[in-house]
Every structure is written in structure tokens, then in C-alpha cells.
C-alpha positions, 0 to 999 in steps of 0.5 A: 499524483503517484500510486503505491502499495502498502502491505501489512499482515492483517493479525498485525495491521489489518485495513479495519485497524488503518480505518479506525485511524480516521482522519488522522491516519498512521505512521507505516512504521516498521519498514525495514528493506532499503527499496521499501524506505526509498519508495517512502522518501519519493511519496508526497502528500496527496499520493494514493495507494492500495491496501494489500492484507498479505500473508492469509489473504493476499489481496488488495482490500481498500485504498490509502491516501499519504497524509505526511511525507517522509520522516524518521520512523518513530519506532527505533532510533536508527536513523535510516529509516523512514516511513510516511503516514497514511490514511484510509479512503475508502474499502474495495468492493470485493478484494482483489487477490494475488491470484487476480493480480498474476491472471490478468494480463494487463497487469503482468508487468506489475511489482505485486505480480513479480515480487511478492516480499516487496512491502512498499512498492510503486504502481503505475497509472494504468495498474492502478486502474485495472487493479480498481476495476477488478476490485469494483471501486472508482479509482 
């Protein structure tokens, strides 16, 4: 299994939205950043990954699992790109900021912490557990 983070502005698609989906989960349609699609391209199904409200609250809020690998993006009809579908597990205890992200030293190294604008990005095993742990939630 692989770790990921997904970003969304919540007036856009908040974590409430993801989890009105239910089982059946959505489409992280919209992507439009070459880095982004290819981090898509290496999920699989079964891959987890965080939450992350930008914009306003800048936080990581819940956990996400991918339900469909890659595939073409059903809003637009150019063919490079892609998203997969994703699903919510579970909400975080209390939400972990930006702020939280930048001041642990364990996670210094991480993509949130050294390239905000990237809205899919991958995360190691090791952040994904202090990320979890700051936020209160098993991982």
C-alpha cells in the first residue's frame, strides 16, 4: 500500500461533500498539473491517503482510500488527463494544519511542507504515521 494527498478548497469539495459519496465514493476530477496526473497514474486501488481542506483551513481533515485506479477524467475531453476515485474512511480526531505540518521535525522532508501548490502529492509510511498521530487517528 502507498499514501497520497489529496487537496481540495472546502467552498469547492469539502471532506463533508467526500463523505456524502459514501461507498461509492468520487471522481478527484479537475486536476490539471502534469506531476499531480502521474501521481494518479501510480495509485492503485486499496492505496489510502489524506484529506487535506486548503485554502481557508489548510489542514488535513480525514483519511480517503483510492476505489478506482487511473482513468480519463470524465470532465473534459483531452485526453491527458486522468484522476482516479476516491472514497472516505474515516474523519481525524482534530485536524492537522499546515502550521502543524512545517513545525514537527519529523515531518521536514515531507511535500506539504515544502510545496504547498502540489494537489496530489505522495507520503511516505513514516509521515503518514506522524501525520495520524498528530491528528489522533489510527492509521
Amino acid at each position: 500500500m502507498r499514501y497520497w494527498l489529496f487537496k481540495s478548497e472546502p467552498d469547492t469539495w469539502s471532506w463533508d461533500d467526500q463523505v456524502a459519496k459514501g461507498e461509492a465514493g468520487q471522481e478527484w476530477d479537475g486536476v490539471r498539473n502534469y506531476q499531480a496526473r502521474n501521481n494518479m497514474r501510480e495509485m492503485n486501488v486499496g492505496d489510502r491517503g489524506f484529506f487535506y481542506h486548503s485554502q481557508s483551513d489548510k489542514a488535513v481533515v480525514g483519511i480517503v482510500e483510492v476505489s478506482a485506479e487511473s482513468h480519463p477524467d470524465s470532465t473534459t475531453d483531452d485526453e491527458r488527463w486522468e484522476c482516479v476515485d476516491i472514497r472516505a474512511i474515516r474523519p481525524f480526531e482534530r485536524p492537522v494544519t499546515l502550521a502543524d505540518v512545517k513545525n514537527e521535525p519529523r515531518l521536514k522532508d515531507m511535500v506539504l511542507a515544502n510545496n504547498t501548490r502540489l494537489s496530489v502529492q505522495p507520503v511516505t509510511e513514516a509521515e503518514w504515521r506522524v501525520v495520524c498521530e498528530l491528528g489522533g487517528t489510527d492509521p
